[in-house]
N, C-alpha and C positions, 0 to 999 in steps of 0.2 A: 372814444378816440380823442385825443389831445388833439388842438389846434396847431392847424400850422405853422412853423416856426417864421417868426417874421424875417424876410430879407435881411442877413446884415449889411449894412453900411458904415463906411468911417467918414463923419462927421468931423465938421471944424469942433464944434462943442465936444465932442467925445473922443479926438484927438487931445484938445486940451486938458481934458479928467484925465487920459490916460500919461498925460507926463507929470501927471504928478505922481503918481508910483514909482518911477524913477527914483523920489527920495529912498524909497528902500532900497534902490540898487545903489547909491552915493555910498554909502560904505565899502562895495564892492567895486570901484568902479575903472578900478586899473587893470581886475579881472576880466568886465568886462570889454574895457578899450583894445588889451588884448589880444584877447577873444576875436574879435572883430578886424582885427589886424591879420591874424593867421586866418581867419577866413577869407579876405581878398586876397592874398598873397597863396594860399592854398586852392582858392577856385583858378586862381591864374596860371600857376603850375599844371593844376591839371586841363586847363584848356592846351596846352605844349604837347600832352600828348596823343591825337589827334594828327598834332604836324609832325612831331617826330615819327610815327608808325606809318605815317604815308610818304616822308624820308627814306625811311627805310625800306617801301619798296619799290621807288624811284632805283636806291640802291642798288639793290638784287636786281635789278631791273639792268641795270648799266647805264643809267642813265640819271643821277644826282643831282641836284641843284647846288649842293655844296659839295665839299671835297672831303668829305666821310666814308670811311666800310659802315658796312650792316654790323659789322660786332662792335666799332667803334659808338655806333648810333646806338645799338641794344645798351651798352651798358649806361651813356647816357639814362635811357629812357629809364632804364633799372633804376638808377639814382632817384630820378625825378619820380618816381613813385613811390620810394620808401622814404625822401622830404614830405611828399604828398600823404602820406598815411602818418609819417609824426605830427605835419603842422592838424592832421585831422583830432590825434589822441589831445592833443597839447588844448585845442580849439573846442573839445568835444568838456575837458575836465575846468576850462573854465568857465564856461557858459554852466557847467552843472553846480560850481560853487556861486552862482553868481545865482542862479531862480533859484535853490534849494535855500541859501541863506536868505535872499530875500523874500524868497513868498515866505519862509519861516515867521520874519517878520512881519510880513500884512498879518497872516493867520493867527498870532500872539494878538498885534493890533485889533484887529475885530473882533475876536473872542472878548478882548478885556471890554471893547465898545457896547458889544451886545450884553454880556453879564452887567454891565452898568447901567442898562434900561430901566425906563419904569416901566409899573405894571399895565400900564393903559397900551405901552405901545407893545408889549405882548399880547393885548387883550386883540387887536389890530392885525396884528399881523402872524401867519402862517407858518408853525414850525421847521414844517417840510421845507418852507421858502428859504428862512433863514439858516435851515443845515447847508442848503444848495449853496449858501455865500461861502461858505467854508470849505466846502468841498467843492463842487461841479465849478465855480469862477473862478477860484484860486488855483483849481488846478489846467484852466484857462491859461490863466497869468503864466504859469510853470513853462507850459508847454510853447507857450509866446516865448518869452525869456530863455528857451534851452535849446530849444528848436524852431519854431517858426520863424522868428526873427533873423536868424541866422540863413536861416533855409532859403529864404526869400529873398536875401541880399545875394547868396552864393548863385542863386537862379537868374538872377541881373546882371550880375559880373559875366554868368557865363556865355547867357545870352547877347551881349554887347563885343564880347570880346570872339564869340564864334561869328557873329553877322560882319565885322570887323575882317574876319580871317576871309570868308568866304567873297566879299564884295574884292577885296586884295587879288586875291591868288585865281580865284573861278569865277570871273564879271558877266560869264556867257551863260552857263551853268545858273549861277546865282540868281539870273532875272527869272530863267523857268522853274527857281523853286520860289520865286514869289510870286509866281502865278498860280501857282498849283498848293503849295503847304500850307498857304493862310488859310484855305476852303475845308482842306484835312481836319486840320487842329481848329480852328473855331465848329466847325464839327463834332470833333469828339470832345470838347468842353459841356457843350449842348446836351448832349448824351450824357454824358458824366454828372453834370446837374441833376436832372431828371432820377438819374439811379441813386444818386446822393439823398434826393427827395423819397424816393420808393423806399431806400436804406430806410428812413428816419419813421416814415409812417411803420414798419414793419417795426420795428425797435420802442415803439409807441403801442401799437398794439401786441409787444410782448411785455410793455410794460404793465398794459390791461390785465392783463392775465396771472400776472406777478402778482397783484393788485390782491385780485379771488385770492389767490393762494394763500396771502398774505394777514386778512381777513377773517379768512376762515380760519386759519389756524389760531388766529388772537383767540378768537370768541367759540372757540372748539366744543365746551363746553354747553353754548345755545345752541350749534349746531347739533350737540348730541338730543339736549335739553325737547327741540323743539319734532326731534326724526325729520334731520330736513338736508339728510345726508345727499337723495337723491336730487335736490333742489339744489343745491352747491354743486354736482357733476354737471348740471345740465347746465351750472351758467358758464361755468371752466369748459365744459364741452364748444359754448358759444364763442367765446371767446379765442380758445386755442383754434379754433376753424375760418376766423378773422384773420387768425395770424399765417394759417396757410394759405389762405384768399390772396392777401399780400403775398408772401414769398414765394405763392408762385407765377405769380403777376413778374413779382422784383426778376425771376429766373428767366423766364421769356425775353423782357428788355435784355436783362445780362448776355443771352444768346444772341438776338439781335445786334448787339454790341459788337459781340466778339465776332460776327458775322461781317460788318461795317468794317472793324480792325483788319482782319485777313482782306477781304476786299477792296476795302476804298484806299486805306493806309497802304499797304503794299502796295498795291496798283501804282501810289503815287511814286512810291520810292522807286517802282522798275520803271515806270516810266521817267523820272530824274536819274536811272540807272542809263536807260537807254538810249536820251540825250549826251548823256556822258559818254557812254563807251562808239559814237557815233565821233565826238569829236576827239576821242582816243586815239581813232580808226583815222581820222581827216590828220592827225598829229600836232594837232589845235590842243592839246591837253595829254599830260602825264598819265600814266596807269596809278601809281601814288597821290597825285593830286587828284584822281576822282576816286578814289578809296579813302582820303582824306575828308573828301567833301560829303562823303555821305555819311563818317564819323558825324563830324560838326552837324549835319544836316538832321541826325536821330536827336542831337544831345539840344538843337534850338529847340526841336517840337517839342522836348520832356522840360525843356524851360520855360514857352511858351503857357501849354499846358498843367504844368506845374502852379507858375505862378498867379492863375486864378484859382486853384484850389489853396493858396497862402493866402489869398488877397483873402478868402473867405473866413479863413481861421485867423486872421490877424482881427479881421472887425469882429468875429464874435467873440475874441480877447479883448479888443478894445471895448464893444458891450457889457463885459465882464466886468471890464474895470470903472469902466462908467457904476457898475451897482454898487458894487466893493466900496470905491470913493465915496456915493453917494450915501453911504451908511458910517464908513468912517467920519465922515463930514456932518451928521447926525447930532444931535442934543443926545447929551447923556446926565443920568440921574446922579451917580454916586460917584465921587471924585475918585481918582486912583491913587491910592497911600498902605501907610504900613498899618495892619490893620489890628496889631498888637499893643496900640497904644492905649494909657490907662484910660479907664472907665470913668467919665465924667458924672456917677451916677444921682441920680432920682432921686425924690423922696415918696414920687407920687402920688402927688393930688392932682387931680384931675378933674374939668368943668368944661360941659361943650357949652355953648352962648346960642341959640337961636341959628342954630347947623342948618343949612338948607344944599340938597345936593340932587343931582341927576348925574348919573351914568355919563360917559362921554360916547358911547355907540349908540345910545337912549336915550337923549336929552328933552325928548318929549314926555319924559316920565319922570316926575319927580318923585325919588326913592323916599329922601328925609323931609320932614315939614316942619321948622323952625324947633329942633331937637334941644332941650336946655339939661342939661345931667351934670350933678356934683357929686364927684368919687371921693369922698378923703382919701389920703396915705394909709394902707393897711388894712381896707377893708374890701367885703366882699361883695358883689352887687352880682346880679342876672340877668337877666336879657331875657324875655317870655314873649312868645308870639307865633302867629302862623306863620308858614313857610311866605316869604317873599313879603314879611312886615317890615326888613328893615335890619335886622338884630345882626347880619354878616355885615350889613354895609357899616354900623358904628365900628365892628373892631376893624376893617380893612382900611376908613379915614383915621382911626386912630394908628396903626400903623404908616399910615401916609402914602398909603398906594395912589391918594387919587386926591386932588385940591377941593376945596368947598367951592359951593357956586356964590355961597353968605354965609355970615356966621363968624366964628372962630373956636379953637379947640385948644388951650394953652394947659400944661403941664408945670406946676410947682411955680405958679403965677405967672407965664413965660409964652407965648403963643409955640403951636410947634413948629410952623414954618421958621423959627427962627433958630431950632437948633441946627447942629450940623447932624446931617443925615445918617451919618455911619454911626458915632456915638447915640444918638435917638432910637434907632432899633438896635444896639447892643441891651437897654437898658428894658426893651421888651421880649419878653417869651411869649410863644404858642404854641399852643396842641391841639391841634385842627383833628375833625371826625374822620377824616382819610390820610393816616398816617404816609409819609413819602417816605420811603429808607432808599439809601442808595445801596446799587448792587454789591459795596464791598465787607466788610467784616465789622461785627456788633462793637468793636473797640472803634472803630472807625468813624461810624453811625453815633453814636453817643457823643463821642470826641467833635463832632461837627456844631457840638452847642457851643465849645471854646476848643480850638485847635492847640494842640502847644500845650493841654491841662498833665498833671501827672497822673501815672497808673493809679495811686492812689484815690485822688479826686475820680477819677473811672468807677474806679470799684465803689468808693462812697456813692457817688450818684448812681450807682446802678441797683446798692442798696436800700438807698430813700425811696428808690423807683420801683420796691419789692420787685427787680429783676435778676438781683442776685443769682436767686434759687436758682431757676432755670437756664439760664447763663452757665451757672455751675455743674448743670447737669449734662450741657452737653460737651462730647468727648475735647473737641478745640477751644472750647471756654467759648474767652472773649476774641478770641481769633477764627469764629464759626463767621462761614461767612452766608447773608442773609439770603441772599438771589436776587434779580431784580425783582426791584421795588419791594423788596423783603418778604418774597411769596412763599419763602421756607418754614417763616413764622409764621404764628394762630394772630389772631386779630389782639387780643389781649396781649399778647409778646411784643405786638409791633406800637401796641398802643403806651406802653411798658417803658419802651427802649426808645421812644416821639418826649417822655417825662425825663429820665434819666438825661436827656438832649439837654431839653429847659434849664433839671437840675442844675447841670454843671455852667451852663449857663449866667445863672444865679443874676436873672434881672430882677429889676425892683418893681414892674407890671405884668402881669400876667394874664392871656387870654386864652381862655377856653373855650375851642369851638365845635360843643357838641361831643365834647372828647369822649362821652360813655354809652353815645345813643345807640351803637353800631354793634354791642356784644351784647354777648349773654350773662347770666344772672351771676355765675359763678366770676365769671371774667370781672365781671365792672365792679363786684366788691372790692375785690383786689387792686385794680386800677384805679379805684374812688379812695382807697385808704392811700395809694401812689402818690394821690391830688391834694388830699390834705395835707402830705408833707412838705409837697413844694408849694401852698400856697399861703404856707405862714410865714408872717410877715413881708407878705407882700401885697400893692393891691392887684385884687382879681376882679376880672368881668368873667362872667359864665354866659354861655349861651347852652340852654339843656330843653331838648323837649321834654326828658323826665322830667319834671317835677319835685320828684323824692328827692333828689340830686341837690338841691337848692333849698330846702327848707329850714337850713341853719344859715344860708347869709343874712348880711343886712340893709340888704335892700335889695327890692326885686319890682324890674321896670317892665309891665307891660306895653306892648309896643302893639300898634295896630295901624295899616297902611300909611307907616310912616310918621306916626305923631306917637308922645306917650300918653296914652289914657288912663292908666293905672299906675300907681306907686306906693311902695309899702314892703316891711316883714311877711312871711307868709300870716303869720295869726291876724294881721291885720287886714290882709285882703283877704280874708278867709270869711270876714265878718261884712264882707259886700253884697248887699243880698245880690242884685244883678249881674254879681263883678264876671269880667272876663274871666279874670284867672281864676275865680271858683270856679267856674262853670268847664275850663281846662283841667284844674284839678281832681273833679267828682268825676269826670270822663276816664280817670289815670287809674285814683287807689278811692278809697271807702275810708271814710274818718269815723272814728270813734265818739 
């Protein structure tokens, strides 16, 4: 079960966060002044009619306050309801041009804020959390800005101006409905709470259950893998039986509810009926003026009661906005520009100095131990080690996911903190052991090395990529579209079409991580001959637990918890009698 949702409240501080969103409504703002205009001027119309309908049966009655017929007063009232239903359409289309374009904007805004992250505050922070900023807050915002806002002003206008009418016209009347209506409605607020709360547990634990569902189907495959079919019904069994527990808990209140409503509510109106028609009877009061007052007297208690269900939805908007801000307002990594400007490129040479570094989740662990590595321009080097020596953490500081704790790491004599960051990783490619494709078509996927490239440069890079063939073979070409995460493809295909990316790419550094450890024998020749093409003339780090894979670079750094112990050709560490990496190698193939 999720935790209870905290009280909301509007704060001075989170009042304050929340006028700053406003700047996205400042474009819009004559829409909304508007807006807000025909809504007072529309709730105040419709408070008239109430006095006109109880005029009118004054009227009928023979007995008038003013000197009007009933058909005279009807069409009146006719008017004053088809104003009332324009200034509604009129009030309804510009509060909806006023959140749709503005939240448009936040959602632009934070989208571009969040893609400009660095990798540490992704490493931190919860994706599910941050899709919620974009969706569940903003559509917060929306509903503030279209509706609540409005709603809640029109709930005050009405309420002021019916307590107004009634204190006026009915001063006798009016004291026995405040003796009696405040006890109703703070009442059925009480109630309404409480169900609000059962609502949310109940929708919380269908959330749970969602959850299974959701789960199981990802990993469908273990589920078959492991026969543990009956073990997934029996938790979705537990779960779905949580959620009847609730709703039928939530249904009982609800009847109780409605039980209160017919009883205590009515009670109160016949009984504010009763007083009335007593002084109907005394001729202390109109037949019109107490049909007037019991109008007014339905439409306070739905204002009343209204406006703390607004009050509610306004603070968990204004909570909304409070986060929105609080990220907009956020450190971001990659400036925002035109991202087609020319290539500042490389020559690449590369020298880390005495690298020292910890994790920023881990800082009681130091990954690297004063790492010193010199790459000329154009050569090829490898990375050799057991899993968690270290060998992911140099290529992910050399892409500059993450700042040294000491040290420095400079490119073509130049530290890298000092280039600009967007040109810096243009000039590097990767091909990671789990290739990502995005769910749309292999021209698309490829094209994501350089946007903007021509069909040509496609087709070339798909052929240095030996993905041509395949490409070619199937019936939409390069308009086949992959699936998510390209599950339509063989591992080799996708591993294939991660090269063709690079290709077209065409940086001047190159990292390989682990790019062939993941297929089979048939696959990684083809994708080894892929690696050769794109790795001339340029320089490349490898990271390979093969072995075979690496035995023609020029240098090959054993790495072991974080320092390098070994360096050399394979021929040369091959002549180590102790060496690590022989002792890796004779575990792999059998030398001659």
């Amino acid at each position: 079960m999720s935790k209870p949702k905290e009280k909301a409240r509007i704060t001075k501080s989170g009042f304050k966060q929340a006028l700053k969103i406003f700047r996205y409504i400042k474009p819009y703002k004559w829409y909304f002044i508007f807006g807000m205009i025909l809504l007072v001027l529309g709730s105040a119309i419709f408070m008239a009619i109430p006095a006109l309908a109880s005029e009118m049966a004054n009227a009928a009655n023979g007995k008038p306050k003013f000197n009007y017929s009933v058909n005279q007063l009807a069409v009146v009232l006719g008017v004053v309801v088809v104003i009332q239903g324009l200034f509604a359409f009129l009030r309804t289309v510009s509060f909806a041009i006023v959140s749709e374009k503005g939240m448009a904007a936040v959602r632009n805004d934070l989208y571009s804020t969040l893609i400009r992250k660095s990798y540490t505050f992704y490493e931190k922070s919860r994706v599910g959390e941050l899709t919620s900023r974009l969706t569940t807050d903003i559509e917060q915002l929306q509903q503030a800005f279209s509706h609540v806002l409005a709603e809640f002003l029109r709930q005050l206008v009405q309420l002021v101006i019916g307590i107004f009418y009634l204190a006026y016209f009915a001063p006798k009347l009016s004291l026995t409905m405040l003796l009696t209506f405040p006890f109703v409605v703070v009442s059925a607020m009480v109630f309404g709470r409480y169900i609000r709360k059962l609502s949310r547990e109940r929708q919380d634990a269908l959330a749970e259950s969602n959850t299974v569902v959701e789960e199981t189907l990802q990993s469908f495959s273990a589920v078959k893998a492991y026969t543990n079919e009956w073990y997934e019904s029996i938790r979705y069994s537990k779960s779905i039986n949580e959620v009847v527990r609730i709703s039928l808990r939530f249904a009982k209140i609800r009847g109780i509810f409605f039980v209160f409503i017919i009883s205590i509510l009515f009670g109160a109106i016949i009984f504010i009926l009763w007083r009335g028609a007593l002084l109907v009877q005394s001729g202390e009061m109109l037949v019109g003026d107490l049909f007037g007052f019991i109008l007014y007297t339905g439409i306070i208690g739905g204002s009343i009661a209204g406006l703390g269900t607004l009050y509610t939805q306004l603070a968990s908007s204004i909570g909304a906005t409070e986060r929105v801000q609080e990220m907009l307002d956020s450190n971001i990594e990659v400036p925002m520009g035109d991202n087609s400007s020319a290539l500042d490129r490389f020559n690449g040479d590369i020298e880390f100095k005495n690298v020292k570094f910890s994790y920023p989740t881990r800082e009681d662990i130091t990954v690297l131990k004063n790492i010193d590595l010199v790459i000329p321009s154009g050569s090829k080097v490898a990375l050799v080690g057991q899993s968690g020596s270290g060998k992911s953490t140099i290529v992910q500081l050399l892409m500059r996911f993450y700042d040294l704790d000491s040290g420095s790491i400079s490119i073509d004599g130049k530290e890298i903190g000092e280039y600009e960051i967007t040109n810096y990783r243009k000039n590097i490619g990767i091909v990671p052991q789990e290739v990502l494709l995005f769910g749309g078509t292999i021209k698309e996927n490829i094209l994501y090395g350089r946007p903007g490239a021509s069909d040509e440069d496609v087709i070339e890079a798909a052929a240095q990529s030996n993905s041509l063939e395949f490409i070619e073979s199937f019936p939409e070409k390069f308009d086949t579209v992959v699936g998510e995460r390209g599950i339509k493809l063989s591992g080799g295909q996708r591993q294939r079409i991660a090269i063709a990316r690079a290709i077209l790419k065409d940086p001047s550094i190159l990292l390989l991580d682990e790019a062939t450890s993941s297929l089979d024998a048939e696959s990684e020749q083809v994708v080894q001959e892929a690696l050769n093409n794109l790795m001339k003339g340029r320089t490349s780090i490898i990271i390979a637990h093969r072995l075979a894979t690496i035995r023609d670079v020029d240098t090959i750094y054993v790495i072991e918890h974080g320092k390098i112990v070994e360096e050399g050709n394979h021929d040369n560490l091959m002549q180590l009698s102790d060496g690590i990496y022989k002792s890796l190698a004779n575990l792999q193939f059998t030398l001659n």
